[in-house]
NUZAGU-753642 format. One record per residue: x, y, z of N, C-alpha, C, O in turn; residue in three letters. Coordinates in steps of 0.02 Angstrom, whole numbers, plus 50000, padded with zeros to 5 digits. Each point is the difference from the previous one (the first is absolute). Last residue first. Layout:
// NUZAGU-753642
XYZXYZXYZXYZala
...
***
This chain:
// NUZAGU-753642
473454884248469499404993550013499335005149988499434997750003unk
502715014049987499874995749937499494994750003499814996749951unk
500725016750258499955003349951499854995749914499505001249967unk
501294986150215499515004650020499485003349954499434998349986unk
503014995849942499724993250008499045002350014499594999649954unk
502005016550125500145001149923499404994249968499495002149972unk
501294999250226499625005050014499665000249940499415001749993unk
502304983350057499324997950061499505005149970499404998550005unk
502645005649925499994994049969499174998850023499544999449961unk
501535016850182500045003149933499524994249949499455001949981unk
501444989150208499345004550024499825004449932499425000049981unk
502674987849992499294994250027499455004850012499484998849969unk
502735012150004499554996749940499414996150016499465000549971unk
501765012750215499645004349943499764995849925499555001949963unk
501404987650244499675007950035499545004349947499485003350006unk
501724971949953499394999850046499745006750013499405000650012unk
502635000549839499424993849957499205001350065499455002449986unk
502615007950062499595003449955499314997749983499435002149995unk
501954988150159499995004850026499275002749965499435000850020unk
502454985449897499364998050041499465004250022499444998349981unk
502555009349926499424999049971499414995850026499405000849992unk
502035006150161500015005149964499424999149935499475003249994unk
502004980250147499615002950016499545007349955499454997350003unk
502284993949903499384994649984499605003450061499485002749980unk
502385008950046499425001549891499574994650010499425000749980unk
502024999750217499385007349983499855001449936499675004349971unk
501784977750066499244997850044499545007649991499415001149989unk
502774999649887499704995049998499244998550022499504998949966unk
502245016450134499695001749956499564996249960499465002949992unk
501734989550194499625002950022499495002249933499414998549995unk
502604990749951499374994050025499335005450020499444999249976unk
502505011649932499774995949971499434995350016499534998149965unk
501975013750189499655002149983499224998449927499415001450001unk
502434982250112499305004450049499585002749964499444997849988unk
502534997449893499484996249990499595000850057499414999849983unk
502395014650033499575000049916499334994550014499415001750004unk
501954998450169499785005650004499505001249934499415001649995unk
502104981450007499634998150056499405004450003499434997750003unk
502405003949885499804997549948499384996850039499604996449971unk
502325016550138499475006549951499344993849956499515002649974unk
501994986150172499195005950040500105003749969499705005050020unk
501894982849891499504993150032499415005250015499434999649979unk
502605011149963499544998849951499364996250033499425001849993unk
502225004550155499565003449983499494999349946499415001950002unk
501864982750060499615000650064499565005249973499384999749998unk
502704994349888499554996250004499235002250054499514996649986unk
502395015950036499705001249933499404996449990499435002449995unk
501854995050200499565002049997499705003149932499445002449998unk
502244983950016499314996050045499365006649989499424999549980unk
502805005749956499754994549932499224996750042499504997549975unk
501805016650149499865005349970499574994749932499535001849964unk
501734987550213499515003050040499545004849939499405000850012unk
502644986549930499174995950021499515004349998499515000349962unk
502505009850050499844999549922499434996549991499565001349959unk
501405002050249499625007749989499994997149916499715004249965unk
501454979250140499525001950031499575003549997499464998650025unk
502574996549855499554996150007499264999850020499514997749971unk
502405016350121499745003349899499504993849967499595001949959unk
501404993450275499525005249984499775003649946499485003249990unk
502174979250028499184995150032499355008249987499435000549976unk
502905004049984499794996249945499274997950006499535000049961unk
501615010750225500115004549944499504996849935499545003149974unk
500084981650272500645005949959499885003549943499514997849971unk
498854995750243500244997249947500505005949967500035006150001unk
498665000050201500154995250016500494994849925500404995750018unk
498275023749972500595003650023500254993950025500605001050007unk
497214995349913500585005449949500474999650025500394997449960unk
497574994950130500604996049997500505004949946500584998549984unk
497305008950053500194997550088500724995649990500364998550047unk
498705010649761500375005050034500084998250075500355002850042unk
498384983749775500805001349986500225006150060500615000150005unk
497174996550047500484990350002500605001849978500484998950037unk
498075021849913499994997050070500474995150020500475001450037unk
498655002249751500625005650017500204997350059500514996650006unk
497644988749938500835000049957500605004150003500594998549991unk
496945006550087500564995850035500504996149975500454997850036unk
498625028249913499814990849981500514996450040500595001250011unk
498555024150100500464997049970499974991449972499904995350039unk
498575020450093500245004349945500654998349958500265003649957unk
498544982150209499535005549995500225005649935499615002849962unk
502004980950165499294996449951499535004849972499824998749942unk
502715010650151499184996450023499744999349947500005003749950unk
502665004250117499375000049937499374994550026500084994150016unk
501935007550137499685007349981499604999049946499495003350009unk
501844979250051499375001450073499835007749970499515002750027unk
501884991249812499614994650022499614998750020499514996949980unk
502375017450041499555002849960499504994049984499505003549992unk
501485002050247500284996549946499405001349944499415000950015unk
500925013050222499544993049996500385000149896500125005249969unk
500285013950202500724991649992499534995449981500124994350020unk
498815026949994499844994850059500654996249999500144996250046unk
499575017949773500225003950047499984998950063500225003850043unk
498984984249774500684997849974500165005650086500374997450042unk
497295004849936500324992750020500704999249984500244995750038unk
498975024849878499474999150083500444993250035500365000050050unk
499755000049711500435005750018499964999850083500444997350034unk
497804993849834500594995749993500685004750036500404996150027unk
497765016849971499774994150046500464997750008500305000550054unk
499935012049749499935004950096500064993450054500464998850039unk
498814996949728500784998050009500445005850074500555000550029unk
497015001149920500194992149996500724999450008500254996450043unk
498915024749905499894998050080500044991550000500054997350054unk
500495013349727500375002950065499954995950074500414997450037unk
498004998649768500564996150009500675002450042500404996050024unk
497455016149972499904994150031500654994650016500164996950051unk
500405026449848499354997950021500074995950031500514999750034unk
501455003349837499435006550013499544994050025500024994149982unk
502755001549966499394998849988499445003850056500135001250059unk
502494999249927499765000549948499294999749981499845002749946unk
501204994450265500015007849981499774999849944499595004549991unk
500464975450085499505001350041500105009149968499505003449990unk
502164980349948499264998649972499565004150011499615001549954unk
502385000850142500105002049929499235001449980499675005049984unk
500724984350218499875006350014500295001949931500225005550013unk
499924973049999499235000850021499915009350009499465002849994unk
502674987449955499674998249947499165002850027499615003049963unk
502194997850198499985006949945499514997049942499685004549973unk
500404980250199499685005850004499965004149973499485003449993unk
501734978349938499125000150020499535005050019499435001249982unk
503155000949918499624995550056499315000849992499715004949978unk
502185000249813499495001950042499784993550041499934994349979unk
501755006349828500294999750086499585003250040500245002250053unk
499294992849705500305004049984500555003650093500385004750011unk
497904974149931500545000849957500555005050034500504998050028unk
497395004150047500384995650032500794999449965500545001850024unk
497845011749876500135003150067500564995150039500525001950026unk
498234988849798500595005449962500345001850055500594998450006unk
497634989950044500424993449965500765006749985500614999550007unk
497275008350059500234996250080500744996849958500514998850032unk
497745008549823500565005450031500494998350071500475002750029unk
497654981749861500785001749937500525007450025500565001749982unk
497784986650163500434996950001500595003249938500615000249994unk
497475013250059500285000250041500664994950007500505001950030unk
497564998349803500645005450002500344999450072500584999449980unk
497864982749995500755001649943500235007150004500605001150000unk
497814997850167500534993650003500474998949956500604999250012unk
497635014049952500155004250031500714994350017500565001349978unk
497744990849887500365002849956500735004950069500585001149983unk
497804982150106500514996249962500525006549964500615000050003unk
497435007850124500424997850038500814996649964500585001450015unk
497515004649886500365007650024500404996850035500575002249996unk
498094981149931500185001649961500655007250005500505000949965unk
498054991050163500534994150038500445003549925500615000750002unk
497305008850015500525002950078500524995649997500425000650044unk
497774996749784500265004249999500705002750058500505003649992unk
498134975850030500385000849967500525005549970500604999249991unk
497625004250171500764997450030500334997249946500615000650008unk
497365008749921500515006150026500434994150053500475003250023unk
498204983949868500115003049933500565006750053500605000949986unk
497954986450201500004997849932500185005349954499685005150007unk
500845004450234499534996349966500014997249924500245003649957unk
501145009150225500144991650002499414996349956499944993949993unk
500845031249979500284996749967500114993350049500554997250001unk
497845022350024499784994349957500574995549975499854995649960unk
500325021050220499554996650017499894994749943499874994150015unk
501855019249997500104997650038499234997450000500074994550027unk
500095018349821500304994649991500334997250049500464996449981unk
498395022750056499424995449957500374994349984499664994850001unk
501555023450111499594993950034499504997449976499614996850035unk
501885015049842500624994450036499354998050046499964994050011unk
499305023549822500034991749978500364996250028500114994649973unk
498575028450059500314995150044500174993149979499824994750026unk
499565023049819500505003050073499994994850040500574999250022unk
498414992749821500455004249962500555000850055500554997550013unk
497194996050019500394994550022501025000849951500484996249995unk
497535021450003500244997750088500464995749976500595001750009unk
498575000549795500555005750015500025001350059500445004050014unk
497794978749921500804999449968500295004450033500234997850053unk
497735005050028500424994450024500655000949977500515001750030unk
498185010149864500265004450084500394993950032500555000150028unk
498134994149758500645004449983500425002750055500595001749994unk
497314984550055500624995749967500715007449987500555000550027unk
497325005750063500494997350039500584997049985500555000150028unk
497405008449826500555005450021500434996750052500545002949998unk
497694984749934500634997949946500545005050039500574998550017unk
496994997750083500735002250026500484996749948500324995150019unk
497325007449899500155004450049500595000050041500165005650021unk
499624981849759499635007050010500045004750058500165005949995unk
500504970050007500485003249971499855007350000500355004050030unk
498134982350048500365000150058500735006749938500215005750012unk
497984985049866499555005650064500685002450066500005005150035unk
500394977449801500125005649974499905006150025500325005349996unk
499534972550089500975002250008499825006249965500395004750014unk
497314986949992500435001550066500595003550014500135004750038unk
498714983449746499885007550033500365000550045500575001949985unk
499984978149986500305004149972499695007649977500365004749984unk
498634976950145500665000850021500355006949971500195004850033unk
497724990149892500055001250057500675001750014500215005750001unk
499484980849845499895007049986499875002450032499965005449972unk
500294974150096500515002149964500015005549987500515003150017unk
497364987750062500765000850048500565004049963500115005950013unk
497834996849811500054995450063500714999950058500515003249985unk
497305013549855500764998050035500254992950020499634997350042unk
498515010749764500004999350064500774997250013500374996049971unk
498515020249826500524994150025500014999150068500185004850033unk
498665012649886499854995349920500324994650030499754994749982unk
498685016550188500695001149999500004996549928499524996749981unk
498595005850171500025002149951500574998449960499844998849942unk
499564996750259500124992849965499655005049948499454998049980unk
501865014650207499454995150002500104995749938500554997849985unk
500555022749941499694998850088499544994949970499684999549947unk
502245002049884499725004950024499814999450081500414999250046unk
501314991349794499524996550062499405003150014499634997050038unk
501765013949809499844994049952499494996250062499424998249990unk
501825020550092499525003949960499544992349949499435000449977unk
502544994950155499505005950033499345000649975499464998650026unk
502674996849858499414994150011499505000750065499514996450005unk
501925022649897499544997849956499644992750039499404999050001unk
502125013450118499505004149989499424996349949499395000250007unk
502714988750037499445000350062499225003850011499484998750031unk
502994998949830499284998149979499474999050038499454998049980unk
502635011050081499725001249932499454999049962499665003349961unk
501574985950218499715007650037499805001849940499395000750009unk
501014977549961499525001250044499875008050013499465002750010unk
502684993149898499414999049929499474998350052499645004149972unk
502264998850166499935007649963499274998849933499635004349978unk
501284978950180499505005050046499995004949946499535004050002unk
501114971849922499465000350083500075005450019499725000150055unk
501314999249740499334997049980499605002050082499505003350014unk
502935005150001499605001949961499194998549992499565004150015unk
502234978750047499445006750096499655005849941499395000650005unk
501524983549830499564997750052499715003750080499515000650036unk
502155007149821499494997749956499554998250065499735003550043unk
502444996650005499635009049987499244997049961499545003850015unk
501914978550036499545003350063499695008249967499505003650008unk
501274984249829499714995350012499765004550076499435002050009unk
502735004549915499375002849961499314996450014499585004649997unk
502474989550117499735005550029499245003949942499495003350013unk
501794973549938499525001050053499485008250034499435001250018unk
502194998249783499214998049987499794998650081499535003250023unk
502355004249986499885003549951499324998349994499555003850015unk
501634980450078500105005250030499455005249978499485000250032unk
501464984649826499554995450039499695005550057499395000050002unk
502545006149858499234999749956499664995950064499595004350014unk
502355000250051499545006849997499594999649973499535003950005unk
502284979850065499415001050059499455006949956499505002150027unk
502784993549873499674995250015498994997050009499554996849973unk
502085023350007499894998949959499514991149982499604998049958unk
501595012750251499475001749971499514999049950499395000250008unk
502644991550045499384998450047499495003349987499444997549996unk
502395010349906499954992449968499204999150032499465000249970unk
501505020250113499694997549945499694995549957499505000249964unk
502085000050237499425000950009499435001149942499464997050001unk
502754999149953499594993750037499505001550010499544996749977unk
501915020849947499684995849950499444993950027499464998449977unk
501515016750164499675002749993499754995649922499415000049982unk
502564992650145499265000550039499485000849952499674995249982unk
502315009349927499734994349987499454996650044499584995849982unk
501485025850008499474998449945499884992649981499674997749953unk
501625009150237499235003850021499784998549915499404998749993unk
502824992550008499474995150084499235002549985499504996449995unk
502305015449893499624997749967499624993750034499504997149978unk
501485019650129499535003149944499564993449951499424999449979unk
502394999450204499415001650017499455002149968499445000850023unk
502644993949900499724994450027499384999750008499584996149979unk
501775024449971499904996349933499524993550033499444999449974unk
501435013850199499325003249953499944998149958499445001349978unk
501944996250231500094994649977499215004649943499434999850025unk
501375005550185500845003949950499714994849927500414999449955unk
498555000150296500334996249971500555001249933500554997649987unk
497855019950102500294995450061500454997149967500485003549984unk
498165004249853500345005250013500774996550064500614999649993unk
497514985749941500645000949950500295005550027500574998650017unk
497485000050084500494995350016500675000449966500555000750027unk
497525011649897500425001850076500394995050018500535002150022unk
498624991549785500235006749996500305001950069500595000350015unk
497834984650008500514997349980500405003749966500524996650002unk
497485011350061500354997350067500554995449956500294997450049unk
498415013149812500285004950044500244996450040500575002150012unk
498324983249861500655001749943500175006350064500574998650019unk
497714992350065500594996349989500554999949974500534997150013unk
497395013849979500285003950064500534993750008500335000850051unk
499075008249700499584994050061500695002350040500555002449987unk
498855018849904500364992149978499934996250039499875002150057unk
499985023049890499454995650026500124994049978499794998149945unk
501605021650022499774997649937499304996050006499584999149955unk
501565009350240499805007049953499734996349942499465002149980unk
501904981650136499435004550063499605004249948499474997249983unk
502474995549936499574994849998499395003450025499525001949966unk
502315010750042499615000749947499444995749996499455001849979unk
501854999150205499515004850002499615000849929499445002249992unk
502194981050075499284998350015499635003649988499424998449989unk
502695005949936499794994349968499205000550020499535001049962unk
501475021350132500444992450011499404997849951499485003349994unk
500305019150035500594998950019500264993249996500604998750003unk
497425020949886500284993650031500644997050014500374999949951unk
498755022349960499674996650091500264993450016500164997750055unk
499715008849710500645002150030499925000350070500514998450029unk
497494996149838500684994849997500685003850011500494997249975unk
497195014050055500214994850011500774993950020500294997050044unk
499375022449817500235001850051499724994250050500414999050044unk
499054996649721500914999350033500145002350052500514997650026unk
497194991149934500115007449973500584998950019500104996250048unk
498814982449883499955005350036500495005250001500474999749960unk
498804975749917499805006349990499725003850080499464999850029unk
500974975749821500355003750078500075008549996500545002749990unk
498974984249801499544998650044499855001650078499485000350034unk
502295000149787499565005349977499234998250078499635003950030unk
503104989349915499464996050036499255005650017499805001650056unk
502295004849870500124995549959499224994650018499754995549966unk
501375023450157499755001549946499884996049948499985002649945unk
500614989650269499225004250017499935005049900499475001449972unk
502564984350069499424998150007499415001949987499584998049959unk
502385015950098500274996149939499224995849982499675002849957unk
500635007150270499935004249951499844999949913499655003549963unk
501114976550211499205003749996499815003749957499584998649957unk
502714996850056499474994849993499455000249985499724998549947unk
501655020450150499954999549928499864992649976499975000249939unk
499945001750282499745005549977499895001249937499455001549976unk
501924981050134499164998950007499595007949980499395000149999unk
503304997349899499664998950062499274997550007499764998349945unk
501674986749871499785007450027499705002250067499684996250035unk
501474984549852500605004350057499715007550011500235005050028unk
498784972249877500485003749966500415006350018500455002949969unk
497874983450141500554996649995500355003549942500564997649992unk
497595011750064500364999850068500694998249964500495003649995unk
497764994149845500455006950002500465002250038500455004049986unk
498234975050024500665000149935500445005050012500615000150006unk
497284999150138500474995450012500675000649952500565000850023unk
497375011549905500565002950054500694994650035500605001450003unk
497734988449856500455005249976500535003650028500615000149992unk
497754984750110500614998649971500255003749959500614999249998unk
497435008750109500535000350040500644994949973500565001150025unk
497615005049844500405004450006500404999850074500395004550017unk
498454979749899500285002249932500475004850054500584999150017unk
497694994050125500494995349989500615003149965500525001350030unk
497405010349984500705002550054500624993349992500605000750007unk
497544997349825500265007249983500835002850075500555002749998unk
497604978250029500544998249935500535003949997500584998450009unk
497645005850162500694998850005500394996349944500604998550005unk
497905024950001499964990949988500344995150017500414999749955unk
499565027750167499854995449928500014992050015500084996450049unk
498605016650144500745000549951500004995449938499634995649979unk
498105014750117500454996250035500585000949950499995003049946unk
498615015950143499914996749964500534994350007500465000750040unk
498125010750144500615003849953500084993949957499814994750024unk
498295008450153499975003449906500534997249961499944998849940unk
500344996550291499454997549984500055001849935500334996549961unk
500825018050152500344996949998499464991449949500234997849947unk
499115025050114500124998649925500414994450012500154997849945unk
498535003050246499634999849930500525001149942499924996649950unk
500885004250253499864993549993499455001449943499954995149962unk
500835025350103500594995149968499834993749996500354997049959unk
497985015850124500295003549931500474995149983499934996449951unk
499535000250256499704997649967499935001849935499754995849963unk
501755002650264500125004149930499524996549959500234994949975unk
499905006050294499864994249934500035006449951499735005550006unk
501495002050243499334999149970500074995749937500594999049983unk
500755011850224500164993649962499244999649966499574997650037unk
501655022050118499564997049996500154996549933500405002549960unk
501145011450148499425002450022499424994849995499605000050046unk
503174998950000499604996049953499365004650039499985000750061unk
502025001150034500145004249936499254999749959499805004449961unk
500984982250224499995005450026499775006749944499835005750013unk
501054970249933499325001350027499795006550029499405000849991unk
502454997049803499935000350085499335000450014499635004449978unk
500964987549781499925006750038499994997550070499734994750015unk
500084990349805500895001550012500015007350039500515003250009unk
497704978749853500105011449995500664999850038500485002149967unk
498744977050058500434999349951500075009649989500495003749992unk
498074989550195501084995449999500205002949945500525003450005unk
497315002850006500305003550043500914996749999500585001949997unk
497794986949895499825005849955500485004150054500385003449964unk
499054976050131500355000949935500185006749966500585000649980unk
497744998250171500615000250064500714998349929500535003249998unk
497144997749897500405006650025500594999650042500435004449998unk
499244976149831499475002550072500135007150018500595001349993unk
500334986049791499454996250034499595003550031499405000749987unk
502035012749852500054996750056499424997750003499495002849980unk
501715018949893499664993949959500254994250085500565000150026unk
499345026849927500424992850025499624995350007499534999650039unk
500805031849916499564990849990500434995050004500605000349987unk
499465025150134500474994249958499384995049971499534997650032unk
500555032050079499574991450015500554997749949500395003649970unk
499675020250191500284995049947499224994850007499524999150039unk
500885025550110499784992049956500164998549966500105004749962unk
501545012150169499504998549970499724994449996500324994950011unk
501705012350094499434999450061499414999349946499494997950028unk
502754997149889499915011550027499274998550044499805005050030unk
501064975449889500575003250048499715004850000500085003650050unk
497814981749946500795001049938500435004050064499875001150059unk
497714986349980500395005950008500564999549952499984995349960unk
498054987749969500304999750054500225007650002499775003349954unk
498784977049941499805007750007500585002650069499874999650060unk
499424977149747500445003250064500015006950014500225003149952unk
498314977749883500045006249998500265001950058499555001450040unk
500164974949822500035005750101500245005249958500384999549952unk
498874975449926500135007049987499685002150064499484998650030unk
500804974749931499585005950000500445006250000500594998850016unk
***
């Protein structure tokens, strides 16, 4: 969520900051102002609306391409400035203003500015650490191809499930509210009516009569559940289709964390500096998760006993209670499993996720025509038949 910080400055004026945080007591750590200093912590709801609006980043075909490019350009002895520089005119599609792009100071910041999966930035930052940016580049476009793949997979099936539900909650409340006025008017009163009702049509007056007068909730709902989407998804991600979704955030959050855990290590980072790299580089929710992990490495408790079931796959989990126990070899072994397991894993619940949705969509078309056949053809059929006797 978005804080709006309202604090004194050195000459005794108001100030405010935005700062992107879970909680306000969040929103206060990371501003970096003296409590003494701090006037008040309020929800930036302007900013959580355009943040919501803002559009998503490019494709990742397009960030793949162009993070192996850059990869070449590294390795040809140019700086990361004229890389980029060199690129961005060559790559018509990445389009922003140059004063922009002189603000920026390191690899990530361009990444950051261009809007690039938050994997390709956190591995950028790493590389910076590690000295290591040709590797790291092309690690992040080969992530970023995989995930594609998967995609590419899972999207026609996907695709139609979700079309199949739009259709179908469509048929059960928006074509009832529509037509409500007219078969109204077909039943008339009493046993005048041209078509007598039965259950069914019933039913589905109803969702329409119901749609008619509180539809306006659905839209207030959505954009509550906007601003508050960390406790709406604390509530729906143990139920059917949203804990798939949750194991899914879980698996992808697990690979990035092992493929930067892998460089960091490499490069003579401990555990802790690896977890407090992580933790500066990433906004929001995923901050306060690797806060936690952080919370525990600062107990002497082992990184192992620090990642939980709850926000970590237990494959990460199992390799890191034993990491430090096996040699050099056993451990590049180890984190190569760990990252091949969880690929696998992820595909398994994007292809899981697809076909849910698929199934759901499915039952709301046959539901749906069913639907049709008993609410409005049979009585229609009934009326018609009547009429011709």
């Amino acid at each position: 969520m978005h804080y709006v910080v309202q604090y004194l400055d050195s000459k005794g004026e108001q100030a405010s900051i935005k700062i992107e945080a879970g909680t306000r007591e969040e929103a206060r750590w990371h501003s970096r102002i003296p409590e003494r200093r701090i006037i008040t912590v309020r929800e930036d709801v302007l900013g959580q609306i355009a943040f919501a609006l803002e559009p998503p980043g490019p494709d990742r075909k397009n960030q793949a391409l162009f993070l192996q490019s850059l990869s070449s350009s590294l390795s040809s002895g140019k700086t990361a400035k004229q890389s980029v520089e060199q690129l961005v005119t060559k790559n018509r599609w990445i389009k922003i203003d140059k004063e922009k792009l002189e603000g920026c100071e390191s690899l990530a910041d361009y990444l950051d500015l261009f809007r690039f999966d938050h994997f390709a930035v956190l591995m950028a930052r790493a590389a910076e650490k590690a000295g290591d940016y040709s590797s790291a580049l092309r690690r992040s476009g080969q992530y970023l191809l995989a995930r594609e793949k998967i995609k590419s997979e899972v999207s026609a099936e996907l695709r139609t499930g979700i079309v199949y539900i739009c259709v179908g909650l469509a048929f059960f409340f928006l074509v009832p509210a529509f037509l409500d006025h007219s078969l109204q008017t077909l039943m008339g009163t009493g046993s005048s009516g041209f078509i007598k009702p039965n259950r069914f049509t019933n039913i589905l007056m109803g969702l329409g009569q119901f749609t008619k007068s509180y539809g306006w909730i659905f839209p207030i709902a959505f954009v509550l559940g906007l601003f508050y989407r960390r406790y709406v998804w604390a509530l729906l991600k143990r139920l059917p289709l949203f804990n798939l979704m949750e194991r899914k955030r879980i698996e992808e959050r697990s690979i990035e964390f092992i493929s930067v855990y892998e460089m960091l290590q490499v490069a003579g980072y401990v555990d802790s500096e690896i977890i407090a790299e992580l933790m500066h580089a990433s906004r929001g929710e995923l901050r306060s998760v690797y806060q936690r992990v952080y919370a525990h490495l600062a107990k002497s408790e082992d990184l192992g006993s620090a990642l939980t079931e709850e926000e970590w796959d237990d494959s990460l989990i199992e390799a890191m209670q034993v990491f430090n126990e096996v040699d050099d070899e056993q451990q590049d072994f180890l984190l190569t499993a760990v990252k091949e397991t969880l690929h696998l894993k992820n595909v398994h619940t994007s292809r899981q996720i697809s076909k849910f949705l698929s199934r759901i969509g499915f039952t709301l078309m046959v539901s749906a025509a069913v639907m049709a056949v008993l609410g409005f053809y049979l009585p229609l059929a009934g009326a018609a038949s009547n009429v011709g006797g």
